[in-house]
PLY file of the C-alpha trace (Angstrom):
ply
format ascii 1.0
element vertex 289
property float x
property float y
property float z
element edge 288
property int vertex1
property int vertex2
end_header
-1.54 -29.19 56.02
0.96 -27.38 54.16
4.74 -26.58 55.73
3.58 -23.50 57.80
6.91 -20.81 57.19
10.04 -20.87 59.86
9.46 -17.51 62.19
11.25 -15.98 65.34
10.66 -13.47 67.29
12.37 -11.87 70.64
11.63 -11.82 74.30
12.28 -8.76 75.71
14.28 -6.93 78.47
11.22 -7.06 80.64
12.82 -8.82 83.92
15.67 -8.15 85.99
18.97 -6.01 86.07
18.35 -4.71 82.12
14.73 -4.00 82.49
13.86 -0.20 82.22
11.44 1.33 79.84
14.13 2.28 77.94
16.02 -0.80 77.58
12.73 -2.21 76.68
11.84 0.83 74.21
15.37 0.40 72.31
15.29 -3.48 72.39
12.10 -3.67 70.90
12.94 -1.21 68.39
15.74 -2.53 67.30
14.14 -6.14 67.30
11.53 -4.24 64.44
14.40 -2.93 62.27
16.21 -6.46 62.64
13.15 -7.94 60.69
11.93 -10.39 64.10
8.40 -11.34 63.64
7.03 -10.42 66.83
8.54 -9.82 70.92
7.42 -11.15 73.73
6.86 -10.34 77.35
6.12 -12.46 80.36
3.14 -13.19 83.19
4.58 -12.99 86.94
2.46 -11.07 89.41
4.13 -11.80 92.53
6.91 -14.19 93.16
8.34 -16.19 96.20
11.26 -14.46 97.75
13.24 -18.40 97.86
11.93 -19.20 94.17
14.66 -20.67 92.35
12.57 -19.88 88.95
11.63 -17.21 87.82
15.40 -16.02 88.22
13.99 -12.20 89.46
10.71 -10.88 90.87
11.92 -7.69 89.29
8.98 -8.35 86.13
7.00 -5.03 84.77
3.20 -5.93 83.95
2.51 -7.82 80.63
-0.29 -5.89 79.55
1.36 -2.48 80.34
4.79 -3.63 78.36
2.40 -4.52 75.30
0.92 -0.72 75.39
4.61 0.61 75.87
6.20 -1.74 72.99
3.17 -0.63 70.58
3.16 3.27 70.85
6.98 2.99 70.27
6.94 0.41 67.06
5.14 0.08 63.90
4.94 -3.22 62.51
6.47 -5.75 64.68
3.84 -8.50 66.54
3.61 -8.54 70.03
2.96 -11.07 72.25
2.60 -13.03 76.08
5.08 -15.89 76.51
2.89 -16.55 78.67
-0.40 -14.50 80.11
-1.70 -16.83 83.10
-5.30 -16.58 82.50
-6.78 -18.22 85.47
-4.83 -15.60 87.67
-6.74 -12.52 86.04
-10.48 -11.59 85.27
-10.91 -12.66 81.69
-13.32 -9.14 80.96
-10.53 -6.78 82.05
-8.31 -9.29 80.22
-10.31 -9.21 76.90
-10.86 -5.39 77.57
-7.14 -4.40 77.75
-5.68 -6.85 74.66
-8.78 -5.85 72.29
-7.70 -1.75 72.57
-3.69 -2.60 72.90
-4.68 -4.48 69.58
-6.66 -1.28 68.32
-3.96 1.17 69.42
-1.11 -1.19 67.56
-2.74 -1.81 64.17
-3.45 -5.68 64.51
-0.44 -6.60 66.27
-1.22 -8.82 69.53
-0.72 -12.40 70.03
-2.06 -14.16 72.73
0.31 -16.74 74.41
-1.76 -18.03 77.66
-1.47 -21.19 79.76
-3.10 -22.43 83.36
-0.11 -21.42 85.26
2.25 -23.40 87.71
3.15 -21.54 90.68
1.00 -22.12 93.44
2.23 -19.39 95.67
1.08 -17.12 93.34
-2.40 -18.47 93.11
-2.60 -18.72 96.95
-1.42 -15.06 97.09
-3.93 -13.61 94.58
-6.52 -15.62 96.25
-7.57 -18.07 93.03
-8.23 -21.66 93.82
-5.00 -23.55 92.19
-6.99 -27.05 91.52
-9.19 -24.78 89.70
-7.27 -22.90 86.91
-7.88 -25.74 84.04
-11.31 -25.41 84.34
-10.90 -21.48 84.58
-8.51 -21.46 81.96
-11.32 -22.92 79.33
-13.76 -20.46 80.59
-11.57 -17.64 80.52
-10.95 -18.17 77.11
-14.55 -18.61 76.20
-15.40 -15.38 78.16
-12.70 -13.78 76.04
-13.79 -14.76 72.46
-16.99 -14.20 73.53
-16.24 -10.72 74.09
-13.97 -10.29 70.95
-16.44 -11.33 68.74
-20.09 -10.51 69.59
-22.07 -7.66 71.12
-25.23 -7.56 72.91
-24.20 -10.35 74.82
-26.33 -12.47 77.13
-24.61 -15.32 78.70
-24.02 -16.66 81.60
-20.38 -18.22 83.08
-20.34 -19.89 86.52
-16.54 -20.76 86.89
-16.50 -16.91 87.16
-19.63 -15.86 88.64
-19.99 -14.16 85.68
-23.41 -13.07 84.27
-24.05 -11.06 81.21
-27.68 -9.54 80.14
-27.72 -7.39 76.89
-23.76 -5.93 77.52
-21.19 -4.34 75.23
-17.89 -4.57 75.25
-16.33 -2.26 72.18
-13.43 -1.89 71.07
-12.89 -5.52 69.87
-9.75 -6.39 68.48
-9.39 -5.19 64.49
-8.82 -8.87 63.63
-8.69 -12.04 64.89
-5.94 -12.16 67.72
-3.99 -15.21 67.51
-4.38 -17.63 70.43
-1.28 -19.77 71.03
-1.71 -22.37 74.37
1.19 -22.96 76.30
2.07 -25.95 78.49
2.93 -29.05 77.81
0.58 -31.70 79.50
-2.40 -33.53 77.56
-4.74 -31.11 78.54
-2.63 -28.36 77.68
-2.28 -29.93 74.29
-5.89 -30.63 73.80
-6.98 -27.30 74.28
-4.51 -25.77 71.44
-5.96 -28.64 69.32
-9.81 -27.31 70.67
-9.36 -23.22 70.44
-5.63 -22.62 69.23
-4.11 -20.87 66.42
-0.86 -22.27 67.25
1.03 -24.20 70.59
3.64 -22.15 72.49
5.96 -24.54 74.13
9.25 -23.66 76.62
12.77 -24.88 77.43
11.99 -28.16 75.98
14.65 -30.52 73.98
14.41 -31.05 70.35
13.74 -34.42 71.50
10.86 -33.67 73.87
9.63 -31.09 71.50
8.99 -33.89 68.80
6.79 -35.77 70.82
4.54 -32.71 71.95
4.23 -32.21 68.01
3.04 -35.60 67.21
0.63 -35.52 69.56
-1.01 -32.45 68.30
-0.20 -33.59 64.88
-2.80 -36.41 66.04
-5.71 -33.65 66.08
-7.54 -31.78 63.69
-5.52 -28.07 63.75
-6.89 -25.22 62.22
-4.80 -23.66 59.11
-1.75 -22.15 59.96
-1.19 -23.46 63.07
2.09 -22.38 64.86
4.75 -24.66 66.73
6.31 -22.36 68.69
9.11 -22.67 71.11
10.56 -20.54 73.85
14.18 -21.15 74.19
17.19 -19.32 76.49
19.98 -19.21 74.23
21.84 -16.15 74.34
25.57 -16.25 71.65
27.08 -14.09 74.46
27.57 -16.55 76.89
26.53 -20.21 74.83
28.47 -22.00 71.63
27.00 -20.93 68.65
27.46 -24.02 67.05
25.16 -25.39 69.60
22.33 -22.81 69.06
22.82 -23.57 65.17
22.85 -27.27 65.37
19.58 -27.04 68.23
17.99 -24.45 65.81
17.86 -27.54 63.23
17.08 -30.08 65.49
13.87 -28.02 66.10
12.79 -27.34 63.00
13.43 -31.42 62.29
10.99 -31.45 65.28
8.26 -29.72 63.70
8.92 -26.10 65.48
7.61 -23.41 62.74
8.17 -20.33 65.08
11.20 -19.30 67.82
11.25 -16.93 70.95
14.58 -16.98 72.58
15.38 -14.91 75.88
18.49 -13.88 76.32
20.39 -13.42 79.33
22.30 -10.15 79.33
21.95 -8.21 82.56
22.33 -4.86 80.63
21.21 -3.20 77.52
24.04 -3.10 75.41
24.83 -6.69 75.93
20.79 -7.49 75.92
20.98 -6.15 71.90
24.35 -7.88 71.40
22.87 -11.06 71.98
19.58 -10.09 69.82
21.96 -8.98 66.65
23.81 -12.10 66.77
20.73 -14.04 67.08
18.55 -12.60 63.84
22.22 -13.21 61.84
21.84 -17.12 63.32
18.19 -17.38 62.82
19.28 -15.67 59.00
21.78 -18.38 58.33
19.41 -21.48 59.19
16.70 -20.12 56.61
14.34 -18.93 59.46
12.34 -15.83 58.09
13.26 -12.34 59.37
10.50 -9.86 57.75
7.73 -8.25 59.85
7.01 -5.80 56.42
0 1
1 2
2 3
3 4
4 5
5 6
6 7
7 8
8 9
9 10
10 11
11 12
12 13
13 14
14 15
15 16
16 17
17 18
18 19
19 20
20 21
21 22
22 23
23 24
24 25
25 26
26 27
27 28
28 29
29 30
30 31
31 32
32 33
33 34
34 35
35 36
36 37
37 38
38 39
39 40
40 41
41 42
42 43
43 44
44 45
45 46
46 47
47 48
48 49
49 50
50 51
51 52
52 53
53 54
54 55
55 56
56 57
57 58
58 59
59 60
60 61
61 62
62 63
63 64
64 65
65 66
66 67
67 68
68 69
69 70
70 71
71 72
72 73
73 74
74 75
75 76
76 77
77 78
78 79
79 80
80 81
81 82
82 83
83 84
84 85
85 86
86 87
87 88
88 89
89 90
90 91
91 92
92 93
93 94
94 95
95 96
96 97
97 98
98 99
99 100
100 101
101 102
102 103
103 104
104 105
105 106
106 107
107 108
108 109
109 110
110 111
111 112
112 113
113 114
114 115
115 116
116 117
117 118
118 119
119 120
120 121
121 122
122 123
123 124
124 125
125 126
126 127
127 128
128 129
129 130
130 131
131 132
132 133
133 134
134 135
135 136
136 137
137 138
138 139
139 140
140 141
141 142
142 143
143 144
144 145
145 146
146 147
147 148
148 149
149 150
150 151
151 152
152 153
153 154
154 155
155 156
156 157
157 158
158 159
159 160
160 161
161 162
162 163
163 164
164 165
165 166
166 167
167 168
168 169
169 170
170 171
171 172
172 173
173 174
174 175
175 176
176 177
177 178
178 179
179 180
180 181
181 182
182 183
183 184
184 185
185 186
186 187
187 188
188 189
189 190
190 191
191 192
192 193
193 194
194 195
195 196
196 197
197 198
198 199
199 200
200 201
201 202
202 203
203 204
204 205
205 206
206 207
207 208
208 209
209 210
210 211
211 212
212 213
213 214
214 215
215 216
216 217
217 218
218 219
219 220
220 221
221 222
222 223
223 224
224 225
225 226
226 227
227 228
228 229
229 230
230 231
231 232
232 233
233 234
234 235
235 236
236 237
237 238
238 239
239 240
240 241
241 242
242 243
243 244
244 245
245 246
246 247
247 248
248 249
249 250
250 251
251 252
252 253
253 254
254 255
255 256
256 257
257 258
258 259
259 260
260 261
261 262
262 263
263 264
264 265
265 266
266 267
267 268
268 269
269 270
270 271
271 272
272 273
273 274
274 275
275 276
276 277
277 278
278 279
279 280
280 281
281 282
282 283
283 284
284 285
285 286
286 287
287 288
């Protein structure tokens, strides 16, 4: 496989004290004229009042954030870091990313993953043991969906049962699939139905070793290595981020999605400037023309 070329993109103000529509509006806009690839949102229904992560149950919906972000940019990617699939019905799922992708021009990723908080499952009623297994199937239900019509099939992790149905609009191309988590299985199924691997908070170190392993499987061209990270030059040593930023791409990361930390909007875009002038000066590409 050729060297695949080095990316970033931006998680928005979606959670917390600098989340508004606003803050997400002018973040995400500013992220676009910056040059970032792509920005990201995140999956949390309903949290535990005592969780220590995520730090705020303060989260606007994914899906909803995606339609904001797109009627209020042009050309900038937008993606889930990550959707829990298990946790949502796969045709509503396939449904609302195939016209958010019509309405943006092409512009959707799909980050998904089975999910880790049990509280939520057990609140929304899904069987945790389960979500692996629904996790495949949600994703087959999905493609299914994006890519034929007049479907008959029949999907029993779901109950799901389809005789002669339609499902239009379907997304203008391909949406890119990237599988988060970092087990075998999660690994595997990148390898099986990925376009890329969409890793978080891991080391350089630990990072290697999750690329090797997929390294060890047949990938389809152009897959990603992409790595959620929390750096924020506001509050850590930008020598740090720099020297981390190489260790990744030493690691085999091709693609980064930082999240700052700010806990206001001012600050929130501080910490994104600085960051596409880092990303800059370590080669990483900033162009979303």
């Amino acid at each position: 496989m050729s060297p695949e070329p080095l990316t970033a993109g931006i998680h928005l103000p979606q959670a917390g004290p600098a989340a508004s529509g606003d803050s997400i509006k002018e973040v995400a806009q500013f992220a676009e004229e910056l040059g970032f690839r792509d920005v990201w949102v995140s999956d949390h229904l309903v949290i535990p009042s005592k969780a220590k992560y995520p730090p705020s149950a303060y989260v606007f919906e994914p899906l909803a954030v995606m339609a904001w972000v797109a009627a209020q940019t042009e050309r900038v990617g937008i993606g889930t870091t990550v959707l829990v699939l298990p946790m949502r019905n796969p045709t509503v799922t396939a449904k609302s990313l195939a016209s958010i992708d019509q309405l943006s021009g092409g512009r959707v990723i799909l980050g998904t993953a089975a999910g880790w908080l049990k509280a939520e499952f057990d609140a929304l009623g899904i069987p945790f043991d389960e979500r692996g297994p629904r996790t495949d199937e949600a994703l087959e239900i999905i493609q299914c969906l994006w890519k034929e019509d007049h479907i008959s099939a029949s999907f029993p992790i779901h109950g799901a049962e389809f005789v002669q149905m339609r499902a239009k609009p379907q997304p203008v191309t391909e949406i890119p699939i990237w599988i988060g988590g970092h087990a075998d299985v999660a690994l595997r199924r990148a390898a099986r139905v990925g376009n890329g691997w969409h890793g978080a908070f891991l080391s350089p170190s630990e990072t290697s070793k999750m690329v090797k392993k997929l390294q060890s499987f047949e990938l389809k061209d152009g897959f990603v290595m992409s790595m959620r990270t929390n750096w924020d030059p506001l509050e850590d040593d930008i020598n740090r981020i720099l020297f981390e930023i190489n260790e990744y791409v030493e690691a085999g990361v091709t693609h980064f999605v930082p999240e700052p930390r700010q806990k206001n909007k001012t600050k929130y875009m501080g910490s994104v400037e600085i960051l596409a002038d880092l990303f800059s000066q370590s080669g990483i590409h900033l162009s979303n023309n």
